[in-house]
C-alpha positions as CSV (number, residue, x, y, z in Angstrom):
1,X,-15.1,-4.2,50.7
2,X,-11.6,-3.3,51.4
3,X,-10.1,-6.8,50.3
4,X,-12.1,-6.1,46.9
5,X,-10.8,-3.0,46.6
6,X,-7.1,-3.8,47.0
7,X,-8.0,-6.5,44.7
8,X,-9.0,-4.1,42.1
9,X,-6.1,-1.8,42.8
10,X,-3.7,-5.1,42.5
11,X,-5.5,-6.0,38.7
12,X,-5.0,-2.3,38.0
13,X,-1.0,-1.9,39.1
14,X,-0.5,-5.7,37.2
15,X,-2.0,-3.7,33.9
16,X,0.0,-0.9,34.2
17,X,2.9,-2.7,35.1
18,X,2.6,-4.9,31.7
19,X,1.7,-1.9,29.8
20,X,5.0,0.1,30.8
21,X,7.0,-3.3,30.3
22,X,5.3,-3.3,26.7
23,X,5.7,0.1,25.8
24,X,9.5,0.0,25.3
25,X,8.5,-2.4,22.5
26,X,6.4,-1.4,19.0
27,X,3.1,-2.0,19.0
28,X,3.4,-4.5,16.4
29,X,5.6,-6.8,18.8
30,X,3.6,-6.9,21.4
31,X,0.4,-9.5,22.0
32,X,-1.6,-10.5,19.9
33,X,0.6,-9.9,17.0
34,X,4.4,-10.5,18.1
35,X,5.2,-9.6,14.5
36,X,8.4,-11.0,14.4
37,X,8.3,-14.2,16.4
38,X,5.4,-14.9,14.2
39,X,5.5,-17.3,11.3
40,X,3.5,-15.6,8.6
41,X,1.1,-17.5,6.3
42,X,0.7,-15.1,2.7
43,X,0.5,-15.7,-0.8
44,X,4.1,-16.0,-1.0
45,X,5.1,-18.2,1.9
46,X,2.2,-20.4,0.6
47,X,3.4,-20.2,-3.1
48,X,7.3,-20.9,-2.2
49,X,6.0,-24.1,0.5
50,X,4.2,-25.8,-2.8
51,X,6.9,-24.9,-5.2
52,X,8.1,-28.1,-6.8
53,X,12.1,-28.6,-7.3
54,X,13.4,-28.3,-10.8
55,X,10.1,-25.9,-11.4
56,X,9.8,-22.2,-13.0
57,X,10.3,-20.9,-9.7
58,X,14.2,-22.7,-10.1
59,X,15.2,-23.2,-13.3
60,X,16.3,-20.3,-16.0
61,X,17.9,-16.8,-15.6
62,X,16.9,-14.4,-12.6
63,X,14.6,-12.4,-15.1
64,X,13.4,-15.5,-16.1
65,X,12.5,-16.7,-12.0
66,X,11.0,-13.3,-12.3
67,X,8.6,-13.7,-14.6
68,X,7.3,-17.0,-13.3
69,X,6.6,-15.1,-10.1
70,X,4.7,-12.8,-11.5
71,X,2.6,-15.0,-13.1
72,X,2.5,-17.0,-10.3
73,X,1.7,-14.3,-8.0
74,X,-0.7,-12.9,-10.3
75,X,1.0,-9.5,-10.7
76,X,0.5,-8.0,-14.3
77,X,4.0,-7.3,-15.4
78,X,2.4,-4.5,-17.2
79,X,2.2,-2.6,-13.6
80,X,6.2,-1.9,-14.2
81,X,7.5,1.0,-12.7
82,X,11.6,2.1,-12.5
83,X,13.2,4.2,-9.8
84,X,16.9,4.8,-10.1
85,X,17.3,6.3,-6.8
86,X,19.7,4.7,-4.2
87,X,16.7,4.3,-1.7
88,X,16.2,0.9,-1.5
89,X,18.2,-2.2,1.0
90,X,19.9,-2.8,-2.9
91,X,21.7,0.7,-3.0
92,X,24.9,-1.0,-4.7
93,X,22.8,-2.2,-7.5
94,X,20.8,1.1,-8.6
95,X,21.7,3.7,-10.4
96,X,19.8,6.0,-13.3
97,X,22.0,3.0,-15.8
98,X,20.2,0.4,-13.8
99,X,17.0,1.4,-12.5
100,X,15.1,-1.0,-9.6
101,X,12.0,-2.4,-11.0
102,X,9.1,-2.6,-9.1
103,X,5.2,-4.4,-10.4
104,X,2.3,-4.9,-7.8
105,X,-0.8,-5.8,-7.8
106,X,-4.0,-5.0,-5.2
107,X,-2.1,-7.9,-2.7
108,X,1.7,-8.3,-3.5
109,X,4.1,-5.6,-4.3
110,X,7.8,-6.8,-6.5
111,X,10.5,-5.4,-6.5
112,X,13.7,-6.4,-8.4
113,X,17.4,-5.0,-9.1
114,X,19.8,-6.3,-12.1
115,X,22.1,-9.2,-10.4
116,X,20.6,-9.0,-7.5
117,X,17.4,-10.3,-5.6
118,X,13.8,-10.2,-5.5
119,X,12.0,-8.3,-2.4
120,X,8.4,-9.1,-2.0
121,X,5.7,-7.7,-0.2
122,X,2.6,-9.2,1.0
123,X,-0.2,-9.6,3.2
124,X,-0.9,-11.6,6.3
125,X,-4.3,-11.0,8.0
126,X,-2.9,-11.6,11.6
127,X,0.3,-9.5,10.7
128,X,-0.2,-6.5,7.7
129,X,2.4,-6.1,5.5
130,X,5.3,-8.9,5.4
131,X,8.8,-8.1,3.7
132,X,10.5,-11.0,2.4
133,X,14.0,-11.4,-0.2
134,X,14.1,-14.4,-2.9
135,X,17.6,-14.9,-2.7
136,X,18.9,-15.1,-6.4
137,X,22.5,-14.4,-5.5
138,X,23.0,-17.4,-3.7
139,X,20.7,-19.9,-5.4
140,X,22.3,-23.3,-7.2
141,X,21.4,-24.3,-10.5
142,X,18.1,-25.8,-10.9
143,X,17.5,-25.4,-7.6
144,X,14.4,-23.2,-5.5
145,X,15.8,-19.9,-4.5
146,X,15.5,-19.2,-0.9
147,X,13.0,-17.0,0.5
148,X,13.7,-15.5,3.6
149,X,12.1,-12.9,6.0
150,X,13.9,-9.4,5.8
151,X,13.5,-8.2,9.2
152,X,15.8,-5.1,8.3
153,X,13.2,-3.7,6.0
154,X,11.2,-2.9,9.1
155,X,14.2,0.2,9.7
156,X,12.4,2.3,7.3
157,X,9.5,0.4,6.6
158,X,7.8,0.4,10.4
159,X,9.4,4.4,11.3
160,X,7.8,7.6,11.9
161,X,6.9,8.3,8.1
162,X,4.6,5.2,8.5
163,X,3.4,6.0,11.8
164,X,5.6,3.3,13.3
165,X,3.6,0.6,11.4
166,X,5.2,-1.8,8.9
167,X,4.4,-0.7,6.0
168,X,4.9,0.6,2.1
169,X,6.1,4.2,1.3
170,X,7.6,6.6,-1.7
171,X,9.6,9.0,-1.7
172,X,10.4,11.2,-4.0
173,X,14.5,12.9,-4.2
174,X,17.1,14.7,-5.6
175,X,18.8,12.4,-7.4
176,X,22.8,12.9,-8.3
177,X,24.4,11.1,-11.5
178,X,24.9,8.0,-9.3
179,X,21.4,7.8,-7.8
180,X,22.5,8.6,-4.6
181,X,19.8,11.3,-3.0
182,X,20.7,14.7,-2.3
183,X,19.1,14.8,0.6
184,X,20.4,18.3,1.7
185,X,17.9,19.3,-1.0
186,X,14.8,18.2,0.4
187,X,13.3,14.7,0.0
188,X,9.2,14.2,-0.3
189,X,7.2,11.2,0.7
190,X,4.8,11.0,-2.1
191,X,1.4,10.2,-1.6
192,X,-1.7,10.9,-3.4
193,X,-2.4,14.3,-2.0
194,X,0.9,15.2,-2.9
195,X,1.7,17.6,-5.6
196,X,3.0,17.0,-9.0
197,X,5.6,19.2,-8.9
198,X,7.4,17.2,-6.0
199,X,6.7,13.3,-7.1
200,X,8.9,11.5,-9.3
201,X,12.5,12.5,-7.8
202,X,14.5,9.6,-8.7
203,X,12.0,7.7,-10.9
204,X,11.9,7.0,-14.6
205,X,8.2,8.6,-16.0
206,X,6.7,7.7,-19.1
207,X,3.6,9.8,-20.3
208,X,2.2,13.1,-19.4
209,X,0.1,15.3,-16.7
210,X,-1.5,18.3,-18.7
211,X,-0.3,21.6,-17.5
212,X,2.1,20.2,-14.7
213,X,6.1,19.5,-14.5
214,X,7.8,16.9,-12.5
215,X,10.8,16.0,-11.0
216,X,11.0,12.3,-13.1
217,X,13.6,11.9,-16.1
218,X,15.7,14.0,-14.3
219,X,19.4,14.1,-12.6
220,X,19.8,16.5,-9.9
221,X,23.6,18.7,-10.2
222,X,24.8,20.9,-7.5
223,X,26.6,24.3,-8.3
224,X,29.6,25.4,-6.0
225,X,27.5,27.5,-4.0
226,X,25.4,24.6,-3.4
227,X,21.9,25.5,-5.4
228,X,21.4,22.1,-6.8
229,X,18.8,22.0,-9.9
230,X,17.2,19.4,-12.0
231,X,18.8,18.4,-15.3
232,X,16.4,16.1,-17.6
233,X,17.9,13.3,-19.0
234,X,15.5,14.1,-22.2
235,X,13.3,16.2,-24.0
236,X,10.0,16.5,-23.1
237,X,7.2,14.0,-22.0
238,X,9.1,10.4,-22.9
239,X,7.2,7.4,-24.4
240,X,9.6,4.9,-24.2
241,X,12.5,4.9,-22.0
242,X,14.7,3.3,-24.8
243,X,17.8,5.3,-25.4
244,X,17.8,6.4,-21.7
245,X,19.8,3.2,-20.7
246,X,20.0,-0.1,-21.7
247,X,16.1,-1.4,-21.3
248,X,17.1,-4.7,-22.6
249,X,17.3,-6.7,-19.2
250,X,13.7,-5.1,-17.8
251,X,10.2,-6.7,-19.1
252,X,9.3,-3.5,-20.5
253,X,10.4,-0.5,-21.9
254,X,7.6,1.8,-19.8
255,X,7.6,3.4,-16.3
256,X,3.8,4.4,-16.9
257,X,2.7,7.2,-15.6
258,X,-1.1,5.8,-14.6
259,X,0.6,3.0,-13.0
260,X,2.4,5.1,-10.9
261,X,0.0,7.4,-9.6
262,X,-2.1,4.3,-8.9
263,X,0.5,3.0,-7.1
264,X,1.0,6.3,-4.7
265,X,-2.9,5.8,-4.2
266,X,-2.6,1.9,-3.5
267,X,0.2,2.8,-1.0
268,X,-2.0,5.3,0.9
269,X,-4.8,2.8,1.2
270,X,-2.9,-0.5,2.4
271,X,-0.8,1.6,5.3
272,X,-4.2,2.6,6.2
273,X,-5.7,-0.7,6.2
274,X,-2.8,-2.5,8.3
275,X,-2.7,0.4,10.7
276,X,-6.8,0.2,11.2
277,X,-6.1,-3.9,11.3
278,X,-3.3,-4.0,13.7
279,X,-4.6,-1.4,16.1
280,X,-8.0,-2.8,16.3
281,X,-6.2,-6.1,17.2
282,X,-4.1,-4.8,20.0
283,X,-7.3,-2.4,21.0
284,X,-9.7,-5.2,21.4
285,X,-7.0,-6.8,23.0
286,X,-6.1,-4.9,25.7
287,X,-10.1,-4.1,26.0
288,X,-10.4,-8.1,27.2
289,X,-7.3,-8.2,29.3
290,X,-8.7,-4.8,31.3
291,X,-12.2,-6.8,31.5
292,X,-10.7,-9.9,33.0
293,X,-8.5,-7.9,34.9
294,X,-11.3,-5.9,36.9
295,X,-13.6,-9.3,37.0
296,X,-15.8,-8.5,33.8
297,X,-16.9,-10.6,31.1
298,X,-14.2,-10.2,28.3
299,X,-17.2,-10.7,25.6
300,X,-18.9,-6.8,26.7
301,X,-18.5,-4.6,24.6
302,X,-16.0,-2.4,24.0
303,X,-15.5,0.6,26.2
304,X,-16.5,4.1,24.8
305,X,-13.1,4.8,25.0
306,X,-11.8,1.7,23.2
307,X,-15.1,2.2,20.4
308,X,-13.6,5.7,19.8
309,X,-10.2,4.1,19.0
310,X,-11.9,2.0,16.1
311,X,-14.2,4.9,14.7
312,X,-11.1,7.4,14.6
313,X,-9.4,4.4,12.7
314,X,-12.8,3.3,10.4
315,X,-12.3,7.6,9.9
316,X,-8.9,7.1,8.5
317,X,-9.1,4.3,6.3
318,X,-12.7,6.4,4.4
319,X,-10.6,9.5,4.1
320,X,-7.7,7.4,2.3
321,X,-10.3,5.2,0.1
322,X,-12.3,7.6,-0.9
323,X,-9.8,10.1,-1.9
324,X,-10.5,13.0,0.2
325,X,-7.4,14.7,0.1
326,X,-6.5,13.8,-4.0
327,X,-4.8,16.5,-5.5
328,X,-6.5,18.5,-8.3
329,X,-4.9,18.0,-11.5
330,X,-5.6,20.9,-14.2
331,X,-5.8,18.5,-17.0
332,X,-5.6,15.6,-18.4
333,X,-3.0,12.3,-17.4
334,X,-1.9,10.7,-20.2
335,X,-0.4,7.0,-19.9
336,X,0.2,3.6,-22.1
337,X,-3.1,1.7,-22.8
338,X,-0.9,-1.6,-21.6
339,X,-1.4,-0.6,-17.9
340,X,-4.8,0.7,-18.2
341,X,-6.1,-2.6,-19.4
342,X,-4.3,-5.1,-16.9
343,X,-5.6,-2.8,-14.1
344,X,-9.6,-1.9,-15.5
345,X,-9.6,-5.9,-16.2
346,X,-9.5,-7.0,-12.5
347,X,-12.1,-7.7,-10.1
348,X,-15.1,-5.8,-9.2
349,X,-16.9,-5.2,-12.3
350,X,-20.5,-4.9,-12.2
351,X,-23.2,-6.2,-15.1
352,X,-22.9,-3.0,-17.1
353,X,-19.2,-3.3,-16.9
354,X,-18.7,-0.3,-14.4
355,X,-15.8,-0.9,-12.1
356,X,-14.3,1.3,-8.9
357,X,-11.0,0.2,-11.7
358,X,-12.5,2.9,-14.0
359,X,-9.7,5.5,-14.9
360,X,-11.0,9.0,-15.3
361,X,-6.8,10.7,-16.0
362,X,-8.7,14.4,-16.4
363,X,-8.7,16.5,-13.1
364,X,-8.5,12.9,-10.8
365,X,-7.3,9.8,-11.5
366,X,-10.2,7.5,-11.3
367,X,-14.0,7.9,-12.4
368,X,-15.4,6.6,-9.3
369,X,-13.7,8.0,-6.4
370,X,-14.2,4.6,-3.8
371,X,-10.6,2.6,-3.7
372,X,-10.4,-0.5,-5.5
373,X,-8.8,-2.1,-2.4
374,X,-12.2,-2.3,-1.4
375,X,-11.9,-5.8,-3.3
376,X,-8.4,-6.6,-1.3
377,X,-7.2,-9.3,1.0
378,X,-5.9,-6.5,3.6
379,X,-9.5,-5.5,3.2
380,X,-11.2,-8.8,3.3
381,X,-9.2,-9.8,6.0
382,X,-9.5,-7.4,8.3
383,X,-11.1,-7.9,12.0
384,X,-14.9,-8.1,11.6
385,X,-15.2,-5.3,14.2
386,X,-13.4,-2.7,12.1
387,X,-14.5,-4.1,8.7
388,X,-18.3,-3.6,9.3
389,X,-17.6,-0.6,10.8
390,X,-15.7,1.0,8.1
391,X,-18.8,-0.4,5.3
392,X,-21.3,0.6,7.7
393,X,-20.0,4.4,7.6
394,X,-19.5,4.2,4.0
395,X,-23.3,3.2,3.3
396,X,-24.2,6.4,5.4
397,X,-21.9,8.3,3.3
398,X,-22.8,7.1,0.3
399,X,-26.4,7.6,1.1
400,X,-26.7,10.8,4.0
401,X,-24.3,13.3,2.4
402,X,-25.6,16.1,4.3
403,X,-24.6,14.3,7.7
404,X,-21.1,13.5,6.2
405,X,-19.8,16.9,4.5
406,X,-16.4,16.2,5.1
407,X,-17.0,13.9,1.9
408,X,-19.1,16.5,-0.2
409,X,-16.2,15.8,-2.9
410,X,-18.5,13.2,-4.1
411,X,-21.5,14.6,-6.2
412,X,-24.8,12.7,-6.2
413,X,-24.4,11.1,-9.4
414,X,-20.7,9.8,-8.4
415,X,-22.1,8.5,-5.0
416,X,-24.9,6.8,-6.6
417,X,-22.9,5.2,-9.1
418,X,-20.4,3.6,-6.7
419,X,-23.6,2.4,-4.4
420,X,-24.6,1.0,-7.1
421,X,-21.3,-1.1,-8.2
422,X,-20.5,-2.1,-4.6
423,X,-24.5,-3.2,-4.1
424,X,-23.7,-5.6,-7.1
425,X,-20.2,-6.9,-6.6
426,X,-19.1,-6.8,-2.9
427,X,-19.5,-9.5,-1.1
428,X,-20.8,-10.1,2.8
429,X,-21.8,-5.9,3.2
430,X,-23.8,-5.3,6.8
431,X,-27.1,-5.4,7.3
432,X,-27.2,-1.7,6.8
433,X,-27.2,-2.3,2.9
434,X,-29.3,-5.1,3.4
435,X,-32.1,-2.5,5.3
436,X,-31.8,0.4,3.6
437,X,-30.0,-0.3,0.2
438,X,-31.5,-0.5,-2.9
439,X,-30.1,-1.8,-6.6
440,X,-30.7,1.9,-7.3
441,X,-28.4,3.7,-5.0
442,X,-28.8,6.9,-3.0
């Protein structure tokens, strides 16, 4: 008894001992995900490994490499948004003159500055979100730019905003005639709870929000006793951003409104779904080392404690896909048709032509309040653990509203409807749909 206890109390000290070693480190660099000692394996990295020489990924003008990786890449150039704010790793290149496009799609999210280079985002299943810079600015003629792996993204892109996680975020600022933030003035990390009165700082904004201002189209200007204001760069809600600056270089001449807010929502959603995949890698993890540690089989399952982990997480991820916390809007959002219609025409639609891509734009953004990420690799890829979990809470939700009120945003008509749509276009859902679903909904 006593050599098996000090054995126990040896496995114990050995855990805590790696634990305290590993706990000067981020989560994300420890086992099993070593982030950066990692090679990553995403749509890009797999897209730049097949690129041919002399192809349309290395021939023409940098706008010209840009479009053929957005088509490549599958992101609707139609998605364009333009910040002029100097909060980006290409500070020396933006300015309200020369606005930093960005375009995304439900994977991959482009960004791109005038002369300078191309910063990608996308996912890796064993990883989250990996930042990587096409190097235009050092690329030979007729040659493949190089992609390389930004690890100083991570600065902003893994801190306390994003819950020391890599990655997306928005913010919104007090932006002087340069670009360059005010930040003395406050700054706001924009997400889709966030108000409309405090998104946009910084950012070009084409259409409307019924009833609401914002801080887009506009320069900040600080008096001498410091009260800094907002000066807009036009009159009224702008439909084109042609006269602004020059909009010749940029593939369009919109910073869409729709596109935007869809972007704060997508955002939202992905951070959640790489925190919930990362931490339910490390969790179950640890969970195995602490069984093999104390002489246990490491295929039990999880402790209570370790289960509580992944339903706070499964928690987290429903509140940010299902819009819980969407702010109100008192009318109607009025955008280009351009965006609307690359967006509604991507996966997910059902026989009758429904979609969770469905824009409302009167009081909420989208007609069916269940996140079209739903359909996205950081979804589909995320451990099986946590992905049935998170489906298997939805179907009670969607189905037992009176045991989930922390939902009771959703009416009975909404929930049924996107029941319904998922029933019919979502592949691999738990036995729990299978058991107690119905091609009728709720």
């Amino acid at each position: 008894m006593g050599l098996m206890k000090r054995g126990l109390i040896t496995a114990a000290g050995l855990v805590l001992a790696v634990a305290l070693a590993e706990g000067f480190e981020p989560m994300y660099e420890r086992e099993p995900i070593r982030y950066h000692e990692t090679e990553p394996d995403t749509v890009v990295t797999r897209l730049f490994a097949s690129a041919e020489p002399g192809g349309p990924l290395a021939s023409g003008s940098d706008r010209d490499i840009l479009e053929a990786l957005l088509e490549a890449l599958d992101v609707p150039v139609e998605s364009q948004v333009l910040v002029f704010s100097k909060t980006s790793a290409q500070n020396a290149r933006i300015s309200p003159r020369t606005p930093r496009a960005i375009y995304f799609s439900d994977d991959v999210y482009v960004g791109w500055a005038g002369g300078g280079e191309i910063e990608l985002v996308s996912f890796d299943e064993r990883l989250g979100m990996v930042f990587h810079l096409v190097r235009l600015t050092r690329r030979e003629a007729d040659e493949l730019p190089t992609l390389v792996r930004e690890r100083s993204c991570l600065n902003c892109h893994a801190g306390a905003s994003n819950r020391n996680f890599p990655g997306l975020m928005i913010r919104s600022v007090h932006a002087g005639e340069s670009g360059q933030p005010l930040f003395h003035a406050g700054t706001f990390h924009t997400r889709q709870n966030s108000p409309i009165e405090e998104r946009w700082g910084g950012w070009y904004v084409t259409g409307s929000v019924t009833g609401r201002s914002h801080m887009g189209n506009s320069l900040a200007r600080e008096a001498a006793d410091g009260e800094v204001t907002l000066e807009p760069m036009a009159e009224g809600d702008a439909t084109t951003l042609s006269g602004l600056f020059d909009i010749e270089p940029y593939l369009r001449t919109e910073s869409d409104v729709v596109a935007l807010m869809t972007l704060e929502h997508q955002v939202g959603v992905h951070n959640a779904l790489v925190r919930a995949n990362l931490t339910t890698r490390a969790t179950e993890h640890r969970d195995r080392e602490m069984k093999m540690a104390f002489g246990e089989s490491p295929d039990a399952p999880l402790s209570e404690t370790n289960r509580g982990i992944l339903e706070n997480l499964a928690d987290l991820v429903l509140r940010e896909m299902l819009y819980v916390d969407e702010v109100e809007l008192p009318g109607e959002v009025t955008g280009g048709s351009a965006f609307q219609a690359a967006f509604e025409s991507g996966p997910g639609q059902n026989p009758d032509g429904a979609s969770l891509r469905d824009f409302r734009l009167y009081q909420r953004l989208m007609q069916y309040r269940c996140s079209h990420l739903i359909y996205s690799d950081a979804f589909a890829h995320l451990p099986d653990s946590i992905r049935t979990l998170i489906l298997e809470k939805l179907h009670g939700i969607l189905t037992e509203p009176a045991s989930h009120p922390e939902f009771g945003h959703l009416g009975a008509r909404e929930r049924k409807r996107i029941h319904s749509i998922l029933w019919e276009t979502m592949p691999d859902l738990p036995s729990v749909w299978r058991d107690r679903g119905s091609k009728s909904g709720p």
